[in-house]
C-alpha positions as CSV (number, residue, x, y, z in Angstrom):
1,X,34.8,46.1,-27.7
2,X,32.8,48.4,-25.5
3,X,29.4,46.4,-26.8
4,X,31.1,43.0,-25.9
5,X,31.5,43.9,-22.3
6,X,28.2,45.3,-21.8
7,X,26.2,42.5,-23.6
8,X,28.2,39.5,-21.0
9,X,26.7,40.7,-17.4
10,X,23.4,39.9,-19.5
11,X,24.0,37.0,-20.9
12,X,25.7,35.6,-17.0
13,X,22.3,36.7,-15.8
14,X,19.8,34.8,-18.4
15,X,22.3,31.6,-17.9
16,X,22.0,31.8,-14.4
17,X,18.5,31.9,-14.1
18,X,18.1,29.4,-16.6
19,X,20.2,27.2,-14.4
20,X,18.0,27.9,-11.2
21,X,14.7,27.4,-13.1
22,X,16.4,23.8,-14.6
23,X,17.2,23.0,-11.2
24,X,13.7,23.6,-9.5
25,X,12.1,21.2,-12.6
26,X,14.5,18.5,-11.9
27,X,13.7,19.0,-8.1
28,X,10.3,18.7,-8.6
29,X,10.5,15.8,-11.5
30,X,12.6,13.4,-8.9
31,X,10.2,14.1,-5.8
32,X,7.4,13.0,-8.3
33,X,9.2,10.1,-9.0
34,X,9.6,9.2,-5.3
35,X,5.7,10.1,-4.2
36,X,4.8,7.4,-7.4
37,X,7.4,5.0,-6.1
38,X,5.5,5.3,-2.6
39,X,2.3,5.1,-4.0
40,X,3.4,1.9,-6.1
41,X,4.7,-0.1,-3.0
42,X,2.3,0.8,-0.9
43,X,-0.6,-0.2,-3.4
44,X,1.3,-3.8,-4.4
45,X,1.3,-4.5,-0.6
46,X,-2.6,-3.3,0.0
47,X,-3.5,-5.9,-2.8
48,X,-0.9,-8.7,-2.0
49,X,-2.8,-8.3,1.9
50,X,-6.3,-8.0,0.8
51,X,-6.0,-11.5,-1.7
52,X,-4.5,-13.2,1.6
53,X,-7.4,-12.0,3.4
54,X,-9.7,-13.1,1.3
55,X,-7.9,-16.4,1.1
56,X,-8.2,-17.1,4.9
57,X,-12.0,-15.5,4.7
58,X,-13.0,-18.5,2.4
59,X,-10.8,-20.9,4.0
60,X,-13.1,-20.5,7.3
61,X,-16.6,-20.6,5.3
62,X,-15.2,-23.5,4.0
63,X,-14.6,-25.0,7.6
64,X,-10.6,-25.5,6.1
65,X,-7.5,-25.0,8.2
66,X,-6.9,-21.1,8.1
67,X,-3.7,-19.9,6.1
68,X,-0.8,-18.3,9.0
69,X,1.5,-16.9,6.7
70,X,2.4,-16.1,2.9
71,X,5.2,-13.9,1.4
72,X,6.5,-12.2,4.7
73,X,2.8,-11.4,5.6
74,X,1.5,-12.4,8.6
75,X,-2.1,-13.5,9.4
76,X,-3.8,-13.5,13.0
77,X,-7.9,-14.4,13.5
78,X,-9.9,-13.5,16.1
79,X,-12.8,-15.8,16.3
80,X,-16.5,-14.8,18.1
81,X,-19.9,-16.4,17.6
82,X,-22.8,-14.1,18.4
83,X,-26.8,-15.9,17.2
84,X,-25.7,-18.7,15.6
85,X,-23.5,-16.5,13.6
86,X,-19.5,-17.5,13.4
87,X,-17.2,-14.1,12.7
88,X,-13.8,-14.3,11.9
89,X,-11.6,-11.3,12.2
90,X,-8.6,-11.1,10.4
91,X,-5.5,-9.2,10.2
92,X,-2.7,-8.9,7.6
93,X,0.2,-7.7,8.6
94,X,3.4,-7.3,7.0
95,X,6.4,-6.6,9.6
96,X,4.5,-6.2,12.5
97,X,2.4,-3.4,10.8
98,X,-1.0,-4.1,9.4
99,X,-2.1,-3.6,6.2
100,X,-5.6,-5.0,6.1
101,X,-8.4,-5.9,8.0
102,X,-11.7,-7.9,7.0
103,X,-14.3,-10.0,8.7
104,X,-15.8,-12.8,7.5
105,X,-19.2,-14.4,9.3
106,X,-20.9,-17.8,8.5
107,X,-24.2,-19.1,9.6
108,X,-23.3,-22.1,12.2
109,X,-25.5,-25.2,11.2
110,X,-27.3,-26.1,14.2
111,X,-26.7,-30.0,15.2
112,X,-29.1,-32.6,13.9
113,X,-29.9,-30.1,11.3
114,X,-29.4,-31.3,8.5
């Protein structure tokens, strides 16, 4: 009986500690989980922006009407010519925050060039 009693302080003790270190895995396992769900969202919205941007980018070498809007994501332009050279700067935003930035440029025919 005397062997019982001394043997269950021990065996409270390994349980317990088995418990804690269980816990601070699952901890760990679940904040992974999060970080990769961040990471995942983040990365479908980079490349959702970026093939919108490149939309609009050959939209204006094309001379076509420039894309606003697709999918909740916003586009605004910027327009400057510098030495017969047309930019186009172009944001993607998706609520107000952007997400991308590119800038296309297009040599601007001169007139009765043909």
């Amino acid at each position: 009986m005397n062997r019982i009693k001394k043997q269950s302080p021990l065996f409270l003790t390994e349980l317990i500690f088995s418990l804690v270190i269980f816990s601070l895995c699952a901890a760990v396992c679940v904040s992974l989980i999060v970080r990769a769900q961040t990471i995942s969202t983040d990365s479908r919205q980079l490349s959702q922006a970026l093939m919108l941007a490149e939309t609009v980018a050959e939209e204006f070498k094309a001379e076509q009407p420039l894309t606003e809007s697709r999918d909740g994501y916003q586009v605004s332009t910027q327009q400057r010519t510098e030495h017969g050279v047309a930019y186009l700067d172009i944001t993607v935003s998706l609520q107000d925050e952007p997400v991308y930035q590119l800038t296309a440029a297009r040599v601007e025919q001169e007139e009765g060039a043909s």
